[in-house]
KEVO-325370 format. One record per residue (C-alpha): residue in one letter; z, x, y. Coordinates in steps of 0.5 Angstrom, whole numbers, plus 500, padded with zeros to 3 digits. Example, Ala and Ser with C-alpha at 12.3 -4.5 7.8 and 13.67 -1.06 7.14 Angstrom:
2
a516525491/s514527498/
//
This chain:
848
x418502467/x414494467/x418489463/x411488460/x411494458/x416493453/x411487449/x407488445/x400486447/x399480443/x406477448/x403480454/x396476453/x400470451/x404470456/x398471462/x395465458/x400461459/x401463466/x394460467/x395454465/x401453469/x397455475/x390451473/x396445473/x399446479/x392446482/x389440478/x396435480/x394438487/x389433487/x385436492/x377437491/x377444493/x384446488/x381442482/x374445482/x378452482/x382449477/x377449472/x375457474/x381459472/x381455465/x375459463/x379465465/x384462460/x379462455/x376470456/x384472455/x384469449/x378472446/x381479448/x388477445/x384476439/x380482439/x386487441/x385492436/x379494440/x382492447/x389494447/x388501451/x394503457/x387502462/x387495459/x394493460/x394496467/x388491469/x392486465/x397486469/x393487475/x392479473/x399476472/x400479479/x394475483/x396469478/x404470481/x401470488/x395464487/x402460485/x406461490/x400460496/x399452492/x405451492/x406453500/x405446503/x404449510/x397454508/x392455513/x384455511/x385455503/x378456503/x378463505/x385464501/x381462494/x376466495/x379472496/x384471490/x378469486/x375477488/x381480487/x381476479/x373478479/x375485480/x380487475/x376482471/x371488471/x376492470/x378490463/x370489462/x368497464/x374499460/x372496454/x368501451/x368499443/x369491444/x362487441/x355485446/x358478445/x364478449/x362483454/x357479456/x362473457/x367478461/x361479465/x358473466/x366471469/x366476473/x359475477/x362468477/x368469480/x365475485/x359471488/x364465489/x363462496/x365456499/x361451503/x364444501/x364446493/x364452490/x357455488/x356461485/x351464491/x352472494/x359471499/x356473506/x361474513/x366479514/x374478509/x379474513/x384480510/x387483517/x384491514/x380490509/x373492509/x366487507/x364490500/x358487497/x359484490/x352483486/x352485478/x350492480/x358494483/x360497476/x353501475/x356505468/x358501463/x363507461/x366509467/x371514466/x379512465/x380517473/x375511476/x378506473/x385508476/x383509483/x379502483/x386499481/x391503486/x386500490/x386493489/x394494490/x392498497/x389491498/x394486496/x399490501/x394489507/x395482506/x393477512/x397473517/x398467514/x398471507/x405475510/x408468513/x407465506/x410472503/x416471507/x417464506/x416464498/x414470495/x419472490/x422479490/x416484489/x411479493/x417479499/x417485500/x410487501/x409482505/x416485508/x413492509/x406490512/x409486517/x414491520/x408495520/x405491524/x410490529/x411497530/x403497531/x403492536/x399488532/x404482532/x405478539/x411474540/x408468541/x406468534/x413470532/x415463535/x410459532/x412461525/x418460525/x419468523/x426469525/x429464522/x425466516/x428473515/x434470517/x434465512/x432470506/x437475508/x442471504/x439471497/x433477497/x435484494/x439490498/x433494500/x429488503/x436486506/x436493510/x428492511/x430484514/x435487519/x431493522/x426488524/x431483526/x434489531/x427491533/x425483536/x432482539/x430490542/x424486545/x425479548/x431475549/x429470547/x429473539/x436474540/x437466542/x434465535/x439470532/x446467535/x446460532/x452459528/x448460521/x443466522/x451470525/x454468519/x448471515/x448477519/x456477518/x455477511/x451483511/x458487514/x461486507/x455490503/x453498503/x453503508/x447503511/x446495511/x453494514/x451499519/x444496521/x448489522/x453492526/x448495530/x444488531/x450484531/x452488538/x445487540/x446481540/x453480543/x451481550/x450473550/x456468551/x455465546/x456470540/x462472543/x465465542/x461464534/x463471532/x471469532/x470464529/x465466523/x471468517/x471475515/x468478521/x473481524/x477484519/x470487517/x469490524/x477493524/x475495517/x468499519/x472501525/x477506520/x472507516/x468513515/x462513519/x462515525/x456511528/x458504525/x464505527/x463506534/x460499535/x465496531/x469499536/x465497542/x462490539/x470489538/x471490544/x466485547/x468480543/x476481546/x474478552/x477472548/x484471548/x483468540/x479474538/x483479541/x489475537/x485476530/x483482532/x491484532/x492480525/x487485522/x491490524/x487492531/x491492536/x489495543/x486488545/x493485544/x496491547/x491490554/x493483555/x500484554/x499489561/x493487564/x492479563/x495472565/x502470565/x499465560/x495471557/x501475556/x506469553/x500467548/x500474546/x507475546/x508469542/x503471537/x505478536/x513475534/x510471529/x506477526/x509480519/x507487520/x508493517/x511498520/x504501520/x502496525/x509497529/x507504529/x501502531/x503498537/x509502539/x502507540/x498503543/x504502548/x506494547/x514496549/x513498556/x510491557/x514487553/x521490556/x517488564/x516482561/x523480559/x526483566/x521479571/x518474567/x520467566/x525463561/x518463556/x516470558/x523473557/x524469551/x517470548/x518478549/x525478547/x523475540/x516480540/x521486542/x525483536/x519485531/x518491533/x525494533/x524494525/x521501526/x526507528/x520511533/x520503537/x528503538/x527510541/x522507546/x526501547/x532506549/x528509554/x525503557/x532502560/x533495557/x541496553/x543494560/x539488561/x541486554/x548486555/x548483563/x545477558/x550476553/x554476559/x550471562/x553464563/x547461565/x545455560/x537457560/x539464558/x543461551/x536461547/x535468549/x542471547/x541471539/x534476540/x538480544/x544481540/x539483534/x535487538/x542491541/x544491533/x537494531/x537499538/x545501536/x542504530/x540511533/x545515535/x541515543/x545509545/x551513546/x548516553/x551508554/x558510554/x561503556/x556499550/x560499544/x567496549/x563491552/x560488545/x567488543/x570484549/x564479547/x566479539/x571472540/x566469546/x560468542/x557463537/x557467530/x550470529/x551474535/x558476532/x554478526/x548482530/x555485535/x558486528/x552490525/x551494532/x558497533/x559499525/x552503526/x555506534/x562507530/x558510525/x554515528/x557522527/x557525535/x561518537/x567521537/x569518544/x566511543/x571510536/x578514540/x576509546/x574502540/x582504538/x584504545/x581498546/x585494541/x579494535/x583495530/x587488531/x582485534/x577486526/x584484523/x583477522/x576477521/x578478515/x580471513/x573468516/x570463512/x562465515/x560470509/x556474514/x561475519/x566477514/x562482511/x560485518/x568486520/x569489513/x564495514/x566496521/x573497519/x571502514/x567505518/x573505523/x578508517/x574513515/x575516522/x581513524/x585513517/x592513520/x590508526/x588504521/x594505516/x598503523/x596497524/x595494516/x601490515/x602487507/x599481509/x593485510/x593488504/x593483500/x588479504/x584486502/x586486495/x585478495/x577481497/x577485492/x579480486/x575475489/x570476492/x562474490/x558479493/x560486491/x558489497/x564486500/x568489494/x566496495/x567495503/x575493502/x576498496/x573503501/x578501506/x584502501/x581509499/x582511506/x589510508/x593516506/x596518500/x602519504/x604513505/x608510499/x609504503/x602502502/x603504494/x608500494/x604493496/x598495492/x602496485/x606489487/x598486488/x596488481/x591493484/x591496478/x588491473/x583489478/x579495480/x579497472/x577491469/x571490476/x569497475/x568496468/x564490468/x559492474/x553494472/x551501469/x545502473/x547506479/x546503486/x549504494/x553499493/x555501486/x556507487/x560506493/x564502490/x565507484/x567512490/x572507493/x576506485/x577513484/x579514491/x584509490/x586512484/x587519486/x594515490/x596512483/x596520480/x600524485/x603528479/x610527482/x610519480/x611519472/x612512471/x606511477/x602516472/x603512466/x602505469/x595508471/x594510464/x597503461/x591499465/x585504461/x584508468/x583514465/x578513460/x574510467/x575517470/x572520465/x566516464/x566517472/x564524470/x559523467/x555516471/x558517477/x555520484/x558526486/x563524491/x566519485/x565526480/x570530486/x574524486/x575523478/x577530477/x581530482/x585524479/x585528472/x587533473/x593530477/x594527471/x593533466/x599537470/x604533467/x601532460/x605539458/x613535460/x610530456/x607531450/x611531444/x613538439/x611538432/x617539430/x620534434/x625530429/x625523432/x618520431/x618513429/x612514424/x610520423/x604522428/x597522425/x594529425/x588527430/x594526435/x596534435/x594537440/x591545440/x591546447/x598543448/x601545441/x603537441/x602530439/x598528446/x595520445/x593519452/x596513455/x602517454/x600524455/x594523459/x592529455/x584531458/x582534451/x584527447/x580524453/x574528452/x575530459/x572538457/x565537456/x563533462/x567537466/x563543464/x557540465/x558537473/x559546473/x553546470/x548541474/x545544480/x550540486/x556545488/x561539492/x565538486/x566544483/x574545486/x575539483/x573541476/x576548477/x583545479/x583540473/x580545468/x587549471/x592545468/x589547461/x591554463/x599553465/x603558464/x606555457/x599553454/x594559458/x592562451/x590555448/x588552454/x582559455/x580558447/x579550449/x574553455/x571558453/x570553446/x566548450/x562553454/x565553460/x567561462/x560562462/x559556467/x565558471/x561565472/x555562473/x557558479/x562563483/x556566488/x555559490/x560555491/x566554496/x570559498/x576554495/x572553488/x571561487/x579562488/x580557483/x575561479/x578568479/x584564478/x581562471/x577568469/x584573470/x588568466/x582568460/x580575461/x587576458/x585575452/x581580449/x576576444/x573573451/x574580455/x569582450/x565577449/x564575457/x567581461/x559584461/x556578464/x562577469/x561584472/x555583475/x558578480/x566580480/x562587483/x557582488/x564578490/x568584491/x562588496/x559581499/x565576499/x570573503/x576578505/x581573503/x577574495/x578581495/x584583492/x584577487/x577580486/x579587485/x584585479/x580582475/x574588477/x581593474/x583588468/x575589466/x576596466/x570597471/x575598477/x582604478/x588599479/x589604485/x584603489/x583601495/x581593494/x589591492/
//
């Protein structure tokens, strides 16, 4: 619906009154003879508006208002034309304006059946007036005579007789008025220039669509095109004009380009390219018609050049070239590749993310085209989309030929290029199979002191490389870096460092780390130990880790007391805690075995160290956290072997044990193995310790919460190290009932030292109280043949007690059954046991 349909009538009058004396001003100021006489025809318009304002009781009809508005869009066109320095012939123009006002002037006349004599015969007198005008010098009301300049509207005659029934109907006056529209879109040449230049929105783009019509038809000679000024015209409203006159802009500019090069000279301006660029950003249909005309237009060496530098441009066409619309992104893709004819494209081409320009030079181009995109491409923060887009699109090969072959410049622009790609594993494959480890190592060999400056991208690249177990098919790398560890600066010995910890690591290397022991590895990571270069340090601690997790008795060899301390040194002090987790890691793999080692930590103050450390890391779990609570418990199971009370107790002194049982609970499933391990350690002894309520020798007679139902005692945990007093039962269970099955012998193990001979019925009411023979029946067709014969251990002993035969016995049948049919044959007998012990099984029978 028109704006103005929402007015009232009186706003609408008003406002076209208003219109004509601003247009009247505009021609009187002109001070042109011509434009001040029509000045004062449009005054007397004005007054016959405000006489029809007056009457609106009569006048305010849908037919009426029609014609009104027919009014305003004459007067909006008559301003833009007085406006319009540049007019050719205004004579003509005035006077077809004023046919067009006489025309819906007769319109309001004819649809004013009730209005009085008086003021139709001043309607009337207006409109002769302004049909009848002709112009030779002055205006003068005489019959026009001669055809229309307007490019297709017929001569009509105009005399008092036009309307010949005062009360013509409301379908006669509909058709007169589509038909002065009809007329009004046929506009003129000059009408259409004029149009182009300056009409608003509406005025543009019927002017717009008469003109594309006309050159469809031929009827639009190139001359004039030129002469006009048209393309820069379109070009220029293509900016600021509405997205459909934009669309109708572009398919023009691609049909003149389509028909004379010397249109598409006028286009590939840097201003008019920027224009069409902007329109990539819009819709769908506009972006691909400008994707469209700016490849038209890429044929000349110019654009090529103006294009690339245009901001925004590039990263539109990699965007069209993804997007979903397969005919703007195939010339996205072939205008792409026109314009990568120049270096600098093709290198904002990459930075947008479209690479097979870059790629291209890289194997195709100059020796300075290659070291120029190389260079590039080694300052790139890529994404490992884009290095897998690279590796794709086959940018190693390449770059491997060119550190082989090429020049100081070339090697060291493709080693640093080679560096930035290698963060992605599937372009390590690639390096590996490109054969360059080889051509890696021979350089860090190298003495030549132009190569030094390549030395440090190659270390790297060799330590990202080694990361993928493929490596291993170069036997001799690990033994050669080693033999480079003291020969080199220290960021190659850090590179070195990370790539041998990854070979040593990798599980199919066996070899390597025997042949790495061989070699002295060991001796030669010691001193490392003490280096005052952080990263070097942290690089030696996790290869010995690596190497001790693999080799504990080798390393255990070679680790003297002052060794020991450095490590604990580490632990106690050390600001990184990456650092600290490696060292107690290190510390957790020598062997229980040996006490000398035992001896050395104790002496250290170990204890305290790791309690309080352990204590203070932060809660929230993390690799290094979690490694480093892996490490504590490992430690810690060297200080619980039951056979060393003191040892024991000394652990119990430094608040170990209630750290064990919160490693139940927060800890990841190795620290949860480990912790239960210690636990029950300490738990076999609490039996020896405990004290008996009828002992007569207490100093102060024990609290009642000290005693003990399981152990028939007073236990206090430090002391007695008692897993019921330290609330060890619950978590223990819950580990049982989480759906991770590796720590399962270990919790079995700890809940057996509740079941001793001497404490078993105690110890079984305390398991079934805290649920934890429904979870031990739970897991037994899950776990390690290990955790099940620990199981069938505990339920013989809890099935001795009648209360949980009866209470448990039904739901363990169905497993014990399953177990003794599909189990290992090592569980059978056990099995058959308890099948007899639940009564579901003859004790003669074949199973014992």
């Amino acid at each position: 619906m028109d704006k103005s349909d929402l007015r009232s009538f009186t706003e609408t009058i008003s406002e076209l009154v208003a219109s004509v004396e601003e247009v009247s001003s505009i021609a009187k100021d002109s001070e042109k003879e011509l434009f001040i006489e029509f000045s004062s025809l449009l005054n007397k318009l004005g007054l016959i508006l405000s006489d029809i304002k007056d009457n609106k009781d009569v006048m305010d009809t849908v037919t009426i208002r029609k014609a009104i508005d027919s009014i305003r869009k004459e007067l909006r066109r008559v301003k833009t034309l007085i406006k319009s320095h540049d007019s050719k012939q205004p004579s003509l123009w005035i006077k077809n304006v004023m046919q067009d006002l006489g025309r819906s002037l007769g319109l309001v006349l004819f649809a004013s059946i009730d209005l009085h004599l008086e003021m139709k015969e001043k309607i009337s007198a207006l409109h002769k007036e302004f049909m009848n005008v002709r112009f030779n010098g002055s205006f003068t009301p005489s019959p026009s005579s001669g055809p229309s300049s307007r490019m297709s509207r017929p001569p009509r005659p105009c005399n008092e007789d036009e309307f010949v029934s005062a009360t013509a109907s409301d379908k006669e006056i509909e058709e007169e008025i589509t038909e002065i529209e009809e007329e009004r879109a046929n506009l003129s040449i000059d009408d259409v220039v004029l149009q182009l230049k300056y009409g608003n929105d509406e005025d543009f783009n019927f002017a717009l669509s008469g003109f594309k019509e006309s050159i469809k038809q031929g009827l639009i000679t190139d001359d004039w095109i030129n002469e006009e000024g048209v393309i820069l015209v379109l070009v220029n409203r293509l900016i600021s004009c509405k997205p459909n006159n934009r669309l109708i802009i572009l398919q023009i500019l691609r049909k003149l380009a389509s028909q004379d090069s010397g249109h598409q000279e006028k286009m590939a301006d840097a201003a008019s390219l920027s224009a069409l660029v902007k329109s990539l950003t819009r819709d769908t249909e506009e972006r691909k018609e400008a994707v469209g005309l700016l490849l038209d237009l890429s044929d000349l060496p110019a654009v090529w050049r103006r294009l690339g530098r245009i901001q925004g441009c590039i990263v539109m066409l990699v965007t069209m070239l993804n997007g979903d619309d397969s005919i703007a992104s195939r010339n996205a893709r072939k205008l792409l590749n026109a314009l990568s004819s120049n270096t600098q494209n093709a290198l904002h081409m990459a930075e947008a993310g479209y690479f097979k320009p870059l790629v291209y030079y890289l194997k195709e181009g100059s020796d300075m085209s290659k070291i120029l995109m190389a260079t590039a491409l080694s300052r790139m923060e890529l994404t490992d989309q884009s290095r897998a887009a690279l590796g794709e699109d086959g940018a190693v090969e390449p770059l491997v030929k060119m550190f082989n072959a090429g020049k100081l410049e070339a090697k060291l622009s493709a080693l640093n290029s080679l560096q930035n790609l290698s963060n992605l594993s599937e372009n390590i494959q690639r390096l590996i199979n490109s054969g360059i480890v080889v051509s890696l190592l021979q350089l860090l060999f190298s003495v030549t002191s132009v190569l030094m400056t390549l030395r440090e991208p190659a270390s790297a690249i060799l330590a990202r490389i080694a990361q993928s177990e493929s490596i291993l098919i170069n036997q001799d790398a690990a033994q050669k870096m080693l033999s480079l560890l003291n020969l080199s600066s220290p960021i190659i010995q850090y590179h070195l460092l990370r790539a041998l910890n990854s070979i040593a690591g990798h599980s199919n290397a066996s070899k390597v780390r025997r042949k790495m022991k061989e070699n002295g590895a060991i001796q030669l990571l010691l001193p490392f130990l003490t280096e005052s270069n952080t990263k070097i340090r942290t690089g030696a601690l996790d290869l010995l880790l690596t190497l001790s997790k693999y080799l504990p008795e080798e390393m255990t060899e070679q680790l003297r007391e002052s060794h020991l301390n450095i490590i604990v040194n580490i632990i106690s002090s050390s600001p990184l805690e990456t650092d600290k987790a490696a060292a107690v890691g290190i510390l957790s793999n020598v062997p229980i075995s040996n006490k000398k080692v035992t001896e050395v930590l104790k002496k250290a103050n170990l204890l305290p160290v790791l309690t309080s450390m352990t204590n203070s890391s932060p809660s929230t779990l993390s690799s290094v956290s979690n490694s480093l609570a892996e490490g504590v418990a490992g430690i810690l199971i060297r200080f619980t072997v039951p056979s060393d009370k003191r040892l024991q107790l000394i652990v119990a002194q430094n608040e170990a044990i209630p750290l064990l049982v919160k490693l139940l609970s927060s800890g990841s499933l190795v620290a949860k193995y480990r912790a239960a391990t210690a636990l029950a350690q300490l738990s076999q002894n609490s039996v020896l310790l405990r004290k008996s309520k009828k002992s007569s020798w207490f100093c102060v007679s024990p609290s009642a919460t000290a005693f003990c139902q399981v152990h028939d005692g007073y236990c206090i945990v430090k002391n007695t190290f008692c897993l019921v007093k330290a609330g060890a039962i619950p978590p223990l269970v819950q580990i049982l009932e989480g759906k991770e099955r590796e720590a399962d012998e270990a919790v079995l193990n700890a809940m057996a030292t509740l079941l001793q001979d001497e404490i078993w019925e105690n110890g079984s009411d305390c398991v079934a109280k805290n649920g934890g023979i429904e979870a031990i029946i739970k897991i037994m067709e899950s776990a390690s043949v290990k955790a099940q014969e620990k199981g069938l251990w505990i339920l013989e002993r809890v099935f001795q007690v009648e209360e949980h035969r009866v209470k448990y016995g039904e739901s363990a049948q169905v497993v014990l059954i399953d177990l003794a049919q599909n189990g290992d044959p090592r569980l059978k007998s056990t099995t058959a046991k308890l099948l007899a012990q639940l009564e579901l099984l003859q004790v003669q029978s074949s199973y014992f």
